[in-house]
C-alpha positions as CSV (number, residue, x, y, z in Angstrom):
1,X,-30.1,-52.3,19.2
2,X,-31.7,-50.5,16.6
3,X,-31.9,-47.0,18.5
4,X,-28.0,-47.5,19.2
5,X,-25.1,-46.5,16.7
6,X,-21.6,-46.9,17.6
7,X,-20.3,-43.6,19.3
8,X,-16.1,-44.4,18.4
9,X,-16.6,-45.2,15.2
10,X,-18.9,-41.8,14.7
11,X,-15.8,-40.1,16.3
12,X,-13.5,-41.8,13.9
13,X,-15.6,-41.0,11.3
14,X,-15.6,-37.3,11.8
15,X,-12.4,-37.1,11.0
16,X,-12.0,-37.9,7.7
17,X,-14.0,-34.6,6.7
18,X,-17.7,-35.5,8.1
19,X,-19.1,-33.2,10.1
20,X,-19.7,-34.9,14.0
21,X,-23.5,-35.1,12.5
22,X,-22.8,-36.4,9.0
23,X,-20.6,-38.8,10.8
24,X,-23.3,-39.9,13.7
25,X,-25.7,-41.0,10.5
26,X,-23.3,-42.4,8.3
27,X,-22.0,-44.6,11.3
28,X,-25.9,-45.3,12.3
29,X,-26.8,-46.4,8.7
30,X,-23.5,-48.3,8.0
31,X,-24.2,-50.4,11.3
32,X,-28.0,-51.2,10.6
33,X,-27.5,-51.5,6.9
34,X,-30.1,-48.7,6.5
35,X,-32.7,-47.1,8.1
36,X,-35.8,-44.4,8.0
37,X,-35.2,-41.1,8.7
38,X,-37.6,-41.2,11.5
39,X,-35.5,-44.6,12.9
40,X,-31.9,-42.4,12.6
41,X,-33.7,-39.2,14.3
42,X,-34.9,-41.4,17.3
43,X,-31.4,-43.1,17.7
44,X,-29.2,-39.6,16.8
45,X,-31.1,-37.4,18.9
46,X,-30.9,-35.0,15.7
47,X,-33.8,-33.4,14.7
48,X,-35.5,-35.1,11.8
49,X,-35.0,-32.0,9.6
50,X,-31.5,-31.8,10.1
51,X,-31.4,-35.3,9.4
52,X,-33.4,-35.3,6.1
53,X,-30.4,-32.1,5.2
54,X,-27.8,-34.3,6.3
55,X,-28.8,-37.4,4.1
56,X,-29.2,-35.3,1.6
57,X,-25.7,-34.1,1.4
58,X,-24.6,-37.9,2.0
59,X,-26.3,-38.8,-1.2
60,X,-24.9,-36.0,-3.3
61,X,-21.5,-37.1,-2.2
62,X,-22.2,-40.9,-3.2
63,X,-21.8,-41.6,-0.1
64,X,-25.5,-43.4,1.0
65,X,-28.2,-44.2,-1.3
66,X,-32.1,-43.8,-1.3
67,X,-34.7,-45.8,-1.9
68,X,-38.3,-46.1,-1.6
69,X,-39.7,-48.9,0.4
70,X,-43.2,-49.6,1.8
71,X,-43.7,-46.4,-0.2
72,X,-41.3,-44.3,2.1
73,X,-37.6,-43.3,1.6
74,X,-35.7,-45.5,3.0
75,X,-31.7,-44.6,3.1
76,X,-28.7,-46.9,3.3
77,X,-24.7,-46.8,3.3
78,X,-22.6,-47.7,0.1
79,X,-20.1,-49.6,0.0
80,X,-17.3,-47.8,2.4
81,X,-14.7,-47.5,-0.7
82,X,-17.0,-44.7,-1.4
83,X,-15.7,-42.9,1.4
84,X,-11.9,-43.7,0.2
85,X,-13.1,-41.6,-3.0
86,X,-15.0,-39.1,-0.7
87,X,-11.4,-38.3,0.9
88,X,-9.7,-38.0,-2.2
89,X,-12.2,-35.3,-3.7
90,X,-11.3,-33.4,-0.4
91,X,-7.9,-33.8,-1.0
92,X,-8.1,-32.1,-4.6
93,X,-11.2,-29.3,-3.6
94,X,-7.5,-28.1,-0.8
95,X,-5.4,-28.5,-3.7
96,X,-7.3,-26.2,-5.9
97,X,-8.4,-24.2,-3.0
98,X,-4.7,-23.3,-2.5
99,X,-4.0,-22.7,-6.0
100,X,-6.2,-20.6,-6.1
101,X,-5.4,-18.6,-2.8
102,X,-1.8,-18.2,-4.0
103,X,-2.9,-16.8,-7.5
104,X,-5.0,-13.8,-4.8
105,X,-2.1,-13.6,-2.5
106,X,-0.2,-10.6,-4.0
107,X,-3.5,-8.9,-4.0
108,X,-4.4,-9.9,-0.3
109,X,-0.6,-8.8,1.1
110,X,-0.8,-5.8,-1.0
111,X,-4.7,-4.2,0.7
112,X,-3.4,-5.8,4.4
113,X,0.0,-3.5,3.9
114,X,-2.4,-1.0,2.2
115,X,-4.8,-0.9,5.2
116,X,-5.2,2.8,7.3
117,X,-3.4,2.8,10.3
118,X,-2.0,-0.4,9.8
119,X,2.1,-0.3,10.3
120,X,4.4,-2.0,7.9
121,X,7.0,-4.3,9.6
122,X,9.7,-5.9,8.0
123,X,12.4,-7.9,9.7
124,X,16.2,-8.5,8.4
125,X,19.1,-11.1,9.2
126,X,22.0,-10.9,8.9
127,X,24.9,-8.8,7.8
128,X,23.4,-8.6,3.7
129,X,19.9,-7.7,5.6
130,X,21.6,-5.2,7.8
131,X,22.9,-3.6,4.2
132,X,19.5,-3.9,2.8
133,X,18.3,-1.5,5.3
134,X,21.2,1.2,4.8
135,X,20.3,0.7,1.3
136,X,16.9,1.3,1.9
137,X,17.5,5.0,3.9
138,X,19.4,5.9,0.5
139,X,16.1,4.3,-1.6
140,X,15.0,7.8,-2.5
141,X,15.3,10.7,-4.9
142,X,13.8,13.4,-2.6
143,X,16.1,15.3,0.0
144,X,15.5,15.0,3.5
145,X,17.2,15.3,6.8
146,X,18.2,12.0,8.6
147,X,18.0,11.5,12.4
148,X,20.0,9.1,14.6
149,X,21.0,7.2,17.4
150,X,23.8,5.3,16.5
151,X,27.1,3.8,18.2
152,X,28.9,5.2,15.1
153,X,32.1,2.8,16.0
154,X,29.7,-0.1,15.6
155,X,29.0,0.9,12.1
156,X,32.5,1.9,11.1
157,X,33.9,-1.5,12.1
158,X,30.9,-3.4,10.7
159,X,30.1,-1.6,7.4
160,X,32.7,-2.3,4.3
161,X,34.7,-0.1,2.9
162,X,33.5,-0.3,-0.7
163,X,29.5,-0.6,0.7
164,X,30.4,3.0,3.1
165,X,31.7,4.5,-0.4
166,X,28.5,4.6,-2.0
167,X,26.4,4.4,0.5
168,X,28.1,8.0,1.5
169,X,28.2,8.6,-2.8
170,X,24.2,8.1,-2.9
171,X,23.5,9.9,0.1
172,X,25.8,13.6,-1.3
173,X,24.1,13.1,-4.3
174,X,20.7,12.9,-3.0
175,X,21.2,15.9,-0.6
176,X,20.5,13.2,2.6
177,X,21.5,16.1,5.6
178,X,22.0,13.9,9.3
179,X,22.1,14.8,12.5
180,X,23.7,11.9,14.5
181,X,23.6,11.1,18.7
182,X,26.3,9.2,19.7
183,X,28.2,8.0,22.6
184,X,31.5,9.7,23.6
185,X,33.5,7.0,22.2
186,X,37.0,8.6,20.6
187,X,36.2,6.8,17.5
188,X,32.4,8.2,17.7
189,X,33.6,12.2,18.5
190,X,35.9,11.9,15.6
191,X,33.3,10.1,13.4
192,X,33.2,13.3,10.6
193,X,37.4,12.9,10.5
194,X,37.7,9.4,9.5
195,X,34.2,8.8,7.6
196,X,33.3,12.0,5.9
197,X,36.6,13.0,5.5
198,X,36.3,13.9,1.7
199,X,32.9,15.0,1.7
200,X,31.6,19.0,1.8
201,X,31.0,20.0,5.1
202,X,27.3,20.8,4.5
203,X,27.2,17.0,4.1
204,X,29.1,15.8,7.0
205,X,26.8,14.7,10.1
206,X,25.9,17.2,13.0
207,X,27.0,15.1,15.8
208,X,26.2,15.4,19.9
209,X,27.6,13.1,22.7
210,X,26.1,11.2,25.5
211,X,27.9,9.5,28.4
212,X,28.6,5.8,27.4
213,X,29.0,4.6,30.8
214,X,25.5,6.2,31.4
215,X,23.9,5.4,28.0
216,X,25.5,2.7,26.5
217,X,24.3,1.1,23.2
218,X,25.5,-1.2,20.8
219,X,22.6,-0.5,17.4
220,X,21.6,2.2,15.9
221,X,18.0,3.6,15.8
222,X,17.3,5.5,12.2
223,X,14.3,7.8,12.0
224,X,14.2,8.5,7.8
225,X,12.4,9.6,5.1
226,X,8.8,10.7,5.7
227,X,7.7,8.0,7.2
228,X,10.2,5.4,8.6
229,X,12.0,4.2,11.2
230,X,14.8,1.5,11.1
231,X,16.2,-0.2,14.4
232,X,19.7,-2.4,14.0
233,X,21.2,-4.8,16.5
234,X,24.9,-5.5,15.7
235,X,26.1,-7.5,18.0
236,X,27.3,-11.0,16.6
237,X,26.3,-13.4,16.2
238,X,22.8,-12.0,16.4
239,X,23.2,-9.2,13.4
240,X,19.5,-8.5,12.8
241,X,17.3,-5.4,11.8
242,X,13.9,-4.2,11.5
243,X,12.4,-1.5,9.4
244,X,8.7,0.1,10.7
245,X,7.1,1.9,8.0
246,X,4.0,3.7,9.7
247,X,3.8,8.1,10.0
248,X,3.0,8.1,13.8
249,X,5.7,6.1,15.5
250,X,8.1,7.8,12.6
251,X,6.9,10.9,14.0
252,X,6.9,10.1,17.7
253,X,10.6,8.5,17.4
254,X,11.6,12.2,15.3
255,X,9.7,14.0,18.8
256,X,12.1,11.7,21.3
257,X,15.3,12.7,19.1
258,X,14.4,16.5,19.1
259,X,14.0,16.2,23.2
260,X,17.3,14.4,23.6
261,X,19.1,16.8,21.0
262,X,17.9,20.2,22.7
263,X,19.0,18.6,26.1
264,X,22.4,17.9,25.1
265,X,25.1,20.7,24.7
């Protein structure tokens, strides 16, 4: 009996935070009442330096106790409340351990969005996270030239009236230029007539038709800025949107819309 320990209760045992090792000895010492580290080694199978480690930590944590007796050390279980206490220390070390992750976080997410090559996803619901993305292709002081694939009826149905107004006010002052593919819709072809109506001309979208039945599309794909790329799905009730921030799939989505715009007339 003495080179037996009880294997379930070891198991049990490991899951209040001892390791499977910590929790073989504990179990061993706990059933005997105590034992030699040579006696524990023998009935283990765990090396008797690992063991000596082991009952080390066990003591630190208040957990066993040591003694000398027939002048060796001789090692024995405290009373099992200990362990309630034991458990509660690991409850507060995961408290403060998360306190202290969340005070690093901002730091973390900023060097992760920071990190080369390393594209910067972000993912919108919604009809107010659809406008957060058009807000975001006006989010800029410096002139450039949009590029689009875009069921332009889609957005003239689903964008307000007061949000199209300065949207279309930010984007003339900025200097935002677009060149737009569309479907041949009759609301698409005469997208310029009844959206950019009162703007200069310079301003108003170069637009070039595809076949609907051929190439039919319900979102809009946005390739904007230096180095973004925003994809929206407006079909209800699934509204949704994505913005990829990263320079090569910006770049390779601006390559695909110069191919399709020089093969359409």
């Amino acid at each position: 009996m003495e080179n037996q320990y009880n294997v379930s209760l070891s198991q049990k045992l490991s899951k209040t935070g001892l390791s499977d090792k910590e929790a073989e000895i504990y179990a061993y010492l706990i059933e005997h009442g105590g034992a030699f580290p040579s006696a524990i080694s023998k009935a283990t199978g765990i090396n008797r330096t690992t063991v000596y480690k082991i009952l080390d930590t066990l003591s630190i944590r208040g957990l066993i106790t040591e003694l000398e007796k027939r002048k060796k050390l001789f090692y024995q279980a405290e009373n099992p409340k200990s362990l309630d206490r034991f458990t509660d220390s690991q409850i507060t070390i995961a408290k403060r351990a998360k306190e202290s992750l969340e005070q690093i976080m901002p730091i973390l997410e900023g060097l992760y969005r920071s990190s080369p090559n390393k594209p910067i996803v972000r993912f919108f619901e919604g009809k107010e996270g659809v406008f957060a993305i058009y807000r975001d292709h006006i989010a800029t002081n410096k002139k450039y030239e949009m590029l689009a694939f875009s069921n332009t009826s889609e957005i003239v149905q689903f964008l307000s009236e007061d949000f199209k107004k300065e949207y279309l006010k930010i984007k003339a002052r900025v200097g935002i230029t677009t060149r737009v593919i569309t479907p041949d819709d009759e609301v698409d072809i005469k997208y310029n007539e009844i959206v950019y109506k009162n703007f200069p001309k310079i301003l108003q979208p170069k637009l070039k038709h595809i076949s609907k039945k051929i190439f039919p599309f319900k979102g809009e794909i946005t390739i904007y800025q230096e180095n973004k790329v925003s994809i929206v799905n407006f079909n209800e009730p699934n509204v949704a949107g994505t913005i990829i921030e990263d320079q090569i799939i910006h770049d390779m989505m601006k390559m695909i819309f110069e191919l399709s715009w020089k093969g359409l007339k």
